[in-house]
N, C-alpha and C positions, 0 to 999 in steps of 0.2 A: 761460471759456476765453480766454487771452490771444491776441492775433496772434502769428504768428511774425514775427523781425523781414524787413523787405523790403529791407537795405541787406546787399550781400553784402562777399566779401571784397575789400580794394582790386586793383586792377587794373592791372599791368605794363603801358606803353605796348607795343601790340600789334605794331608795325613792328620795335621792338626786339626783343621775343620770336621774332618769325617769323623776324627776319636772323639773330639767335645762332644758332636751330635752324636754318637754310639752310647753317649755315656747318657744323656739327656735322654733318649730312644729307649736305653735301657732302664731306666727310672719309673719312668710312666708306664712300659712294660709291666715291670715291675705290679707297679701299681692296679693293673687292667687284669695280670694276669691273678692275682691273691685270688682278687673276687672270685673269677672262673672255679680253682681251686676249692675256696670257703663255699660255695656254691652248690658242688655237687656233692661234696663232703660233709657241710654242717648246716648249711642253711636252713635245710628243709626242716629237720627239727627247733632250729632257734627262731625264727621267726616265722613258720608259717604251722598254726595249730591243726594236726591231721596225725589220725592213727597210721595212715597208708603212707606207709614209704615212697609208693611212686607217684602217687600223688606230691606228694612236701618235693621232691626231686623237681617233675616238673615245674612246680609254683617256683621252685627259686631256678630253672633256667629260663625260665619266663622272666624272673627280674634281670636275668644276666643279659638277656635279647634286649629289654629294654635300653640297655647302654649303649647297645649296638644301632637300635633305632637313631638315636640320638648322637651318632658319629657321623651323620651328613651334614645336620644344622654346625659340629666344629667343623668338619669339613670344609664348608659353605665360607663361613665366618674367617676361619684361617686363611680359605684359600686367595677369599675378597682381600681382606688387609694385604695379606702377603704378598700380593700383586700391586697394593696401594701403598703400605708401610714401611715393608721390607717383611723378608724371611725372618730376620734376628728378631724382629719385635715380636713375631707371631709364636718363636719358640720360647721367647720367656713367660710370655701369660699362659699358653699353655701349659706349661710344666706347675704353672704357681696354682693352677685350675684344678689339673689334678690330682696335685697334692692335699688342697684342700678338702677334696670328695674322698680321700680314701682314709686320713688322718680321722676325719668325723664318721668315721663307718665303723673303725677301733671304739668308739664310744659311744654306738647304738646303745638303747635297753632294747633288749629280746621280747620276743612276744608275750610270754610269763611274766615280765613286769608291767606293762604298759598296752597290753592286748596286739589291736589291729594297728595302733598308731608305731608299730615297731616294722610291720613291711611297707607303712606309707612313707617313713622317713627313710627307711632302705633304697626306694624306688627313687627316692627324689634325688639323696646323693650319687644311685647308678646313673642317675641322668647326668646330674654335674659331671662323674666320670666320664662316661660318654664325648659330653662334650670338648672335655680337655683330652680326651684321646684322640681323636677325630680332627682333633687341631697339629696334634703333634705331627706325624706321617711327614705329609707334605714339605715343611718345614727344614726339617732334617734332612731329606735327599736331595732337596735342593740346594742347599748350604753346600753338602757333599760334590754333589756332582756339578755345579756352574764352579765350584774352585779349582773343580778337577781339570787334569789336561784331557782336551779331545778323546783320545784315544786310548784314555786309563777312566773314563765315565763306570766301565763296568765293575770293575775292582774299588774304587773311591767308592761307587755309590752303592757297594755293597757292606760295607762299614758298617754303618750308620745300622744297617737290616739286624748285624749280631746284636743288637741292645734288644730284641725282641726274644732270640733263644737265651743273652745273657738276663733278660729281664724275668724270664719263665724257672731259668735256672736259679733265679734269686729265691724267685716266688714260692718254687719247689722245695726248696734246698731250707727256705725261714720254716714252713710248718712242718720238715722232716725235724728239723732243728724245736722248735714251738712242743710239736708233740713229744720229743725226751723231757722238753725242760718244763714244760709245764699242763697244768691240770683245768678240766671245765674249760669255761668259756673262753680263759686267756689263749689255749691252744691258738683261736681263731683272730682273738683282739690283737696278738702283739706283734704280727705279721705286718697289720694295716698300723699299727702306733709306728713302728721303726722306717717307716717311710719319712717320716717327719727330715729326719737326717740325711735320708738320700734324696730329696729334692733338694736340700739348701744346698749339697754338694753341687748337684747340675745344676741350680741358679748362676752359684760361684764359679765353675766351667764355661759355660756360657755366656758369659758375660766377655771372657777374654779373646774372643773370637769375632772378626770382622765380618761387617754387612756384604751381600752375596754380592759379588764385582756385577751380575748381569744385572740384578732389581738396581747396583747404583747406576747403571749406563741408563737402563730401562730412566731413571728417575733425571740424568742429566739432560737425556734426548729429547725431554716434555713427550715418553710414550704412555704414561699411566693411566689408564680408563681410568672412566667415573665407577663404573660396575663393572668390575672387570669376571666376576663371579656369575652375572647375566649374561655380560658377553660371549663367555666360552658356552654357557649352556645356549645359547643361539647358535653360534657359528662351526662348533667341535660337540652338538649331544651325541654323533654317531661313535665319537671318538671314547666319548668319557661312556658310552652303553659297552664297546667294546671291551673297557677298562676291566666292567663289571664282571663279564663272562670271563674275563681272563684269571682274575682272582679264585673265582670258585673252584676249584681245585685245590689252591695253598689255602686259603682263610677258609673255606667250610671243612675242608678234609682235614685240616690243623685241630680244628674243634672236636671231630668226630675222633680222630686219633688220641686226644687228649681229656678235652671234659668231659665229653660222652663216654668213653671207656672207663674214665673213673667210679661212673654209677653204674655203668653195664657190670663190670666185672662181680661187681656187690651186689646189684639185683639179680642177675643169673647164678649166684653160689659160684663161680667159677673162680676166685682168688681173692687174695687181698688187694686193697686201694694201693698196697704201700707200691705193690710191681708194678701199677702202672705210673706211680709219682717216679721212681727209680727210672723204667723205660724211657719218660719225659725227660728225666734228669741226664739221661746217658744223650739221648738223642742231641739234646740243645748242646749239652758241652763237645759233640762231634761240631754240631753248627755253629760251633766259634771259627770254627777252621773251613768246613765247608762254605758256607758262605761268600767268604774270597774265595776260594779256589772255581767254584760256579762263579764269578763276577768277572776274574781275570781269563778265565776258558771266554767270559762272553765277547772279551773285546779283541780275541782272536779266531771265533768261529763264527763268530754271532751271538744275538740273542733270544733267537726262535730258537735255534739247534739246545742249547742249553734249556727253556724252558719248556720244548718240547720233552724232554729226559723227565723234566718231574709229571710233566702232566700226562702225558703216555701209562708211565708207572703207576700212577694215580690208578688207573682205569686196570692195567694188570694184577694191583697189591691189592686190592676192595677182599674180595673172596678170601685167599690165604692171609690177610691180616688177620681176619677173624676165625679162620679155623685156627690160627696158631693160638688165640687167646680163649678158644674155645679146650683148647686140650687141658688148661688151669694150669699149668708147668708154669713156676715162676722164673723162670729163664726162657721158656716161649712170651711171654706176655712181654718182657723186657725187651727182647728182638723184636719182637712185632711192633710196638711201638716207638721204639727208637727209628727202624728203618721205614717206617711209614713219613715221620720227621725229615728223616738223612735224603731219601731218596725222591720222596712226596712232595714234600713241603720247600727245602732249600732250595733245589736251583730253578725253582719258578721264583721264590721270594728272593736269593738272591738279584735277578737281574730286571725286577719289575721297578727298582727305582731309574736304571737307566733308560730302558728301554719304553716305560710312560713319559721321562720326562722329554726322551728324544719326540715324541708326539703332539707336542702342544709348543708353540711362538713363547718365548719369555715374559712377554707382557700379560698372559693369561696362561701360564704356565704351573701357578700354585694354586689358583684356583681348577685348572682342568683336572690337574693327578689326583688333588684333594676330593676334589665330588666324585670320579670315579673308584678310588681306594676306598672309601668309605660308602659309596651304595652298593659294593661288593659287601662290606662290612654289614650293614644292615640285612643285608639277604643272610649273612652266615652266622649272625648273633641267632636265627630261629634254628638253626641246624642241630644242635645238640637239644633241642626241645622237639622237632622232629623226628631226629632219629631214637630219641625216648620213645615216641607214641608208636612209630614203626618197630620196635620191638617190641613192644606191649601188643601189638595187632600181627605180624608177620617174623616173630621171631628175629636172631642175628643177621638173617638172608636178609631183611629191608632195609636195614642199616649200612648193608655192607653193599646193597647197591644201589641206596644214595651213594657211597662213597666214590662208586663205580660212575656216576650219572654223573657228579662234579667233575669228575675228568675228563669225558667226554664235550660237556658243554666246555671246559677250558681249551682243549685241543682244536675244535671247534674254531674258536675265537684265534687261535694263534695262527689257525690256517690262512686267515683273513687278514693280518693283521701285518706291513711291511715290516721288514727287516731296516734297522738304523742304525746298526755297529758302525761306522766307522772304515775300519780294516774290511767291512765284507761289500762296503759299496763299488762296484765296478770302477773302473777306469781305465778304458783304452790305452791312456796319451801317455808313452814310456816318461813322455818331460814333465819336471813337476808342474801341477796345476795351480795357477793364479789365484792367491788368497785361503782361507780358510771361514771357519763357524761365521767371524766376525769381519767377515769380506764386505767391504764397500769399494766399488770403482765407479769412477768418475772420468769425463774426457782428458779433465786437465791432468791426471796423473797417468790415464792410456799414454797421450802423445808424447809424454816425454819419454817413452819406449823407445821411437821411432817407428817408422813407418811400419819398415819392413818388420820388425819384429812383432807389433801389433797384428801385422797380416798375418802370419804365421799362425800365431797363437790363435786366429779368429779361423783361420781355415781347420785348422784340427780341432776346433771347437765345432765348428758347420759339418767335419766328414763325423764326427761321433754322433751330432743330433740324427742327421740320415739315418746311420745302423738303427737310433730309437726308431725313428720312424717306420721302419721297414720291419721290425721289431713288433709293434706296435699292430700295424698294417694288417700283419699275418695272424694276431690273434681276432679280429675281426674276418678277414680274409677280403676285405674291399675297401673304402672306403677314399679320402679325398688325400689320398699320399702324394699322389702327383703334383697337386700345390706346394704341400709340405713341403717336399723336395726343394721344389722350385727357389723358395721363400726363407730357406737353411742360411745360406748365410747373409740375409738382413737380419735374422732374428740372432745367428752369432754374434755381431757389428753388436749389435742390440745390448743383448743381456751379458757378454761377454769384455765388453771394449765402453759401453758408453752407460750403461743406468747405474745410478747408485744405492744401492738395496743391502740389506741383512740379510742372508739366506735362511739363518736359523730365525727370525723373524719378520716375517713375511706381511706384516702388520704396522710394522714399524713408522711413525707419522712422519719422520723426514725421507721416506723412499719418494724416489721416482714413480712416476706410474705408468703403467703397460695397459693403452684399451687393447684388447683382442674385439673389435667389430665383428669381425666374420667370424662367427662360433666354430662353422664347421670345417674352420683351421686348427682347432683345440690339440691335434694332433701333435702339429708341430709347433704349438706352443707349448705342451706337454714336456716336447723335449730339449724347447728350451730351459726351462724349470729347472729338469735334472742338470741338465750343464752347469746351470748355475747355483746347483744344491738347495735349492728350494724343495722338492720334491726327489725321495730318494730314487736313483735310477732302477732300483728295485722295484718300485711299486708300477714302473710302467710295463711290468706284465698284467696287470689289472685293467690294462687298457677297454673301456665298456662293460668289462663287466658286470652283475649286480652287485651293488653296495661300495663301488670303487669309488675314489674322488676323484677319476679318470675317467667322466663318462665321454661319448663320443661326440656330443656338441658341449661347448666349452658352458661349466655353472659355478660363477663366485661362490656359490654358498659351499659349494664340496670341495675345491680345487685351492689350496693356498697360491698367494701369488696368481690367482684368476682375478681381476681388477670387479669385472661385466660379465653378466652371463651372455651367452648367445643368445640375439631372437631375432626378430624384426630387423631385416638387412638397411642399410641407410639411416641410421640413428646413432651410431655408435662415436662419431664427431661430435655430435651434440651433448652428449655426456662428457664429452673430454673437453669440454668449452666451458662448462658449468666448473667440471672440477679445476682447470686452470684460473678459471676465474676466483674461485675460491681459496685458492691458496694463497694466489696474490692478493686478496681482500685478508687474508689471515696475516700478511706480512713473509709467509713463508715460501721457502727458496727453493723445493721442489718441482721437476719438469714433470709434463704430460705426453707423452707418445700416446698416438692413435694409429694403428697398424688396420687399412681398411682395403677393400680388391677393390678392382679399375670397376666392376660390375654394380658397384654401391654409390658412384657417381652419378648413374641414373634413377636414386631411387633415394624414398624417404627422401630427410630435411637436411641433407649431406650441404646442399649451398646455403641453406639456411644460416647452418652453421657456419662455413666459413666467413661469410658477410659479418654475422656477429663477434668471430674473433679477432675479425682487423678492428671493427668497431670499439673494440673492448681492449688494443694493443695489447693482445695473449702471446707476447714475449716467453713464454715458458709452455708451448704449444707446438708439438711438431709432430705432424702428420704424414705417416707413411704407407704411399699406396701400392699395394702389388699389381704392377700392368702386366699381366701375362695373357688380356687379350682372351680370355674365353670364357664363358658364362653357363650356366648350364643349360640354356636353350644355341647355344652355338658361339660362334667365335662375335668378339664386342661390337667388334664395328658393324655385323650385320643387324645384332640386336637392338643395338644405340650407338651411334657413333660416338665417343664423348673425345675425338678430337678436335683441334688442338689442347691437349690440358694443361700443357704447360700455359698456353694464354691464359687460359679460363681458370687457373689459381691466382696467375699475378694480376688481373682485373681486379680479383676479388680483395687483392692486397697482401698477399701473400709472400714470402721470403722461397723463391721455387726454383729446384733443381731437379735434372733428370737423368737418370744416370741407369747403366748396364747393373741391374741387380743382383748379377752373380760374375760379380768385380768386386775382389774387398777389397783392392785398394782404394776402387772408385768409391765404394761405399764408406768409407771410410772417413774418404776425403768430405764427401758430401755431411754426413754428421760433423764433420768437425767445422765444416762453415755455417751449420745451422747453429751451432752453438758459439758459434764466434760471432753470429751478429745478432744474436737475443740477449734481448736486456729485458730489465722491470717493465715496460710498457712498450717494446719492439714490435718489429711484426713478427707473427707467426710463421715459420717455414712449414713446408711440405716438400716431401722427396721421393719422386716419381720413379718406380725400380720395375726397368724392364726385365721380367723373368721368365727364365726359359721351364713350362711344365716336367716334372719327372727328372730335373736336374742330376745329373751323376750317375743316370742308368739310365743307359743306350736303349734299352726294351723299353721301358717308360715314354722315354723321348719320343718315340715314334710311334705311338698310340695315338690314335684319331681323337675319338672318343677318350679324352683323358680329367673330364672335370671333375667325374665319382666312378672311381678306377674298378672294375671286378678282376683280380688277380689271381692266379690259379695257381692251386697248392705246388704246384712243382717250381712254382717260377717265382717264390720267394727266395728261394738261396740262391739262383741265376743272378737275381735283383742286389744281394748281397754281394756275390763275388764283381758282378762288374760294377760294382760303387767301390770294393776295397783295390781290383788292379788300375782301376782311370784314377783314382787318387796317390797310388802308390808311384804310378807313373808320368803324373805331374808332379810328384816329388822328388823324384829320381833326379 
């Protein structure tokens, strides 16, 4: 089997990519924000006929929510192509989308010339809006941060976010400008007319900037779903619901801090519009700078620590926002507002383009950010028509702690939610570690390491899954570690030394495949995951429990890089026989492992299967059994004897080796001769690993009863320390 190659597609200087999309970002901004603006300031009397001020208010944030409804369908729509087309294609029609909804908004007739048909064309073009906004998002952080390097994701991909305070600052800044220069209606028109010019500028920008290197890998490797916008709502809804709850804090509290305040201050007599456009004004031009500085904080601390800072503040700033604007001081209203912005809004919205797109496989990666950015959006387009009714009904107090409740639900979500910087993912091994995002290893590029180097590297890959494991172990306090142990370094051999995978996509259609048969080994396949950056080593504190992707019997749908869920013991062959077969019927040159215990030889269609893959010469078939000899009603051979098995594989036609499972060199060698005599219609190997239970911890080892271990809180760090001196001391 060849390596895949490890040089990807060239790569756009990333500074450039991020400004083009800052600028484009900024446009449509731009564009999204007038309306907001013209909304709570002129609407209510141009188009909706009512003597009641807060009535006409309401009616036009109702039209403004409208646009917001309608930023899941671009969402949706962006997020499908972007995944199917490319990111570049999805930002140009977007931008051209909504330019044309806001250009034709400058040349409504009002309600006084044309009645009712003046909020029905309003309504229609806020949708257009909508939809070209809800397209943009996704597009732009993606451009951004796939050109970006690894470990600069948070700073690159916080670029793109300033075209949002630059685009508020435009917005602000035309009808501070509009209102000296002109009179009546144009005040409101010439805001939305001078758009015209700055989208052909972001057309022109845009255009000179390359397609995202990962949608062209994604699009060389044949990974592009059909629906790739179905896909992720199948396999990631918990991901993109998380998305939801994380946003509410920066997108509804942005609202409340800005549109809502602009009719509050005017319906309560408390000041002029102008101190809260000024406070707006000041806040964004701080978040030109801000911005970066929360992106680049996040690829050195994190980016929970950072989005924890806005969203925490959220929930502190509710109350004193508004007593400050309650005092009418037009230098209180201007702080209030601004650092509601500074402090509230930026370093959650700074780091939400790395740290969503770090969440989702590339091949459905513009679709996953896309529906979750934007069903957050939809919930926060009714927030400024909410917190209207809640001051009409409970005074500033209801306002002010919706604003309070948005934080809370965000903080919420972040508590839940792994850590994926980069710089904050652990790593034991002082040596550098083998590969990167776009790591593919294969046997034929292991061995030409050499041996001894290959072992090395496989054994400090086996002693750090243990710490997971035990790790792991102790947040349940029982469970089947003893195996895990056991069975550490075949699954190092494994995922370390022999599969060929994309870590950052874990979906990927020319990977290898991993069955995990035995569910309730999920543990120590867990930590082979993280070894191999599929799964941040972070999240395996989540180990079981509720809402992890870490539960305690192993389930495809929650788990990336989970092949199978657990069930039904002795089945787990049978599926790895279909899929081998299927990919050689496909023409495709991806292997099958099946990792199954000596206890699943007695049960279920396990010979079934194997009968059927010599039948079928599943040359791209290799099955590997844990014999460690014990079952959960007692040790094997009392329960079923299923010796000789080495006979009883090569009967069945089998390619069969048996070897000391906690040997990497043995195991080592034994992979590399199952892959030296498979071909397109070969026989199948299977590779017999005797394993010793609780490997690498002396107290383990000599447990009786060791199949579903109960572990006692003192005697987790014992477990620890004598796995870190019996390895330090076979390294010595």
């Amino acid at each position: 089997m060849s390596a895949a190659p490890t040089t990807g597609p060239p790569r756009d200087n990333p500074a450039k990519v991020s400004v083009a999309s800052m600028i484009g970002t900024a446009v449509e901004s731009y564009d999204f924000f007038i309306y907001g603006t013209a909304s709570a300031a002129y609407f209510g009397s141009v188009f909706f006929h009512t003597g009641n001020e807060l009535i006409g208010v309401l009616a036009s944030f109702a039209t403004l929510a409208v646009g917001f409804f309608f930023r899941p369908l671009g969402g949706y729509l962006a997020g499908h192509y972007g995944d199917r087309l490319g990111r570049k294609t999805v930002l140009m029609w977007s931008l051209a989308i909504m330019g044309l909804g806001t250009v034709l908004i400058g040349v409504l007739p009002t309600f006084a010339q044309v009645g009712v048909l003046a909020p029905v064309l309003l309504i229609l073009l806020r949708i257009v809006q909508g939809i070209g906004f809800g397209a943009e998002w996704g597009g732009a952080v993606l451009m951004s941060v796939e050109h970006a390097p690894e470990r600069r994701r948070g700073f690159f991909g916080a670029v793109p976010q300033i075209g949002i305070p630059a685009g508020l600052l435009l917005a602000n800044g035309a009808f501070l400008a509009s209102e000296a220069l002109f009179d009546g209606d144009w005040v409101w028109r010439v805001p939305f007319l001078v758009s015209i010019v700055m989208v052909g500028a972001g057309m022109f920008i845009r255009m000179k900037i390359s397609e995202s290197p990962d949608f062209t890998a994604m699009k060389d490797g044949g990974e592009i779903h059909a629906t790739p916008a179905l896909e992720v709502l199948r396999r990631d809804w918990r991901v993109i619901l998380k998305i939801v709850a994380l946003r509410l804090a920066e997108t509804g509290g942005y609202y409340i801090t800005t549109s809502f305040m602009l009719s509050y201050v005017v319906l309560a007599g408390l000041a002029d519009k102008q101190h809260v456009l000024v406070g707006t004004i000041v806040g964004s031009a701080l978040g030109l700078l801000s911005h970066l500085l929360f992106g680049a904080l996040s690829d050195r601390i994190g980016r929970k620590p950072v989005f924890l800072l806005g969203s925490v503040f959220t929930i502190a700033f509710g109350i004193p926002m508004f007593l400050l604007v309650n005092t009418g001081a037009g230098i209180a209203v201007v702080v209030a507002v601004s650092l509601g912005l500074l402090l509230s809004h930026d370093p959650i919205f700074a780091v939400e383009s790395s740290w969503f797109s770090e969440q989702f496989p590339r091949d459905v990666r513009s679709s996953g950010i896309s529906l979750g950015y934007n069903g957050a959006s939809m919930v926060a387009g009714l927030l400024p028509f909410l917190a209207t009714a809640l001051y009409g009904v409970a005074g500033w107090l209801g306002a002010a702690l919706l604003f309070v409740l948005l934080g809370v639900v965000s903080t919420a979500a972040a508590a839940f939610t792994a850590e994926t910087a980069p710089a904050k993912l652990p790593d034991t091994d002082p040596a550098p570690r083998k590969g990167s995002e776009d790591r593919m290893t294969a046997p034929s590029e292991s061995r030409a390491e050499g041996l001894a180097a290959r072992a090395d590297r496989v054994r400090h890959a086996a002693h750090r899954m243990r710490h997971h494991m035990l790790n792991m172990g102790e947040v349940q306090g029982q469970g089947y570690v003893g195996q895990a142990l056991g069975v550490a370094d075949v699954l190092a051999v494994s995922y370390v030394d022999q599969l060929r995978l994309r870590p950052a996509d874990p979906h990927w259609a020319q990977r290898d495949r991993f069955l995990l048969s035995t569910g309730h080994y999920a543990i120590a396949l867990y930590a082979a995951l993280a070894e191999a950056g599929v799964v941040p080593v972070a999240e395996l504190e989540t180990y079981g429990s509720d809402g992890s992707r870490l539960p305690m019997s192993g389930m495809a749908s929650y788990t990336p890089g989970m092949e199978i869920s657990g069930g039904s013991l002795g089945h787990g062959l049978t599926v790895a026989v279909g899929m081998a077969l299927g990919l050689r019927l496909r023409g495709e040159s991806p292997r099958v492992f099946n990792f199954l215990s000596d206890g699943e030889l007695d049960e279920g269609s396990t010979w079934e299967a194997a009968m059927g893959a010599k039948h079928h010469r599943l040359g791209n078939l290799t099955a590997i059994v844990d014999m460690n000899a014990l079952q959960a009603d007692g040790k094997t051979e009392s329960v079923l004897s299923i010796e000789p098995a080495e006979e009883k594989w090569a009967a069945c036609g089998w390619f069969t080796q048996r070897v000391d499972g906690n040997d990497v060199e043995a195991l080592l060698a034994a992979f590399d001769a199952a892959t030296e005599q498979a071909g397109p219609e070969g026989a199948p190997s299977v590779i017999l690993c005797d394993t010793k239970i609780g490997r690498g911890v002396p107290l383990l080892e000599s447990r009786e009863k060791a199949h579903f271990m109960r572990i006692d809180e003192h005697e987790w760090q014992l477990c620890r320390d004598q796995l870190t001196a019996g390895f330090e001391g076979a390294s010595a």
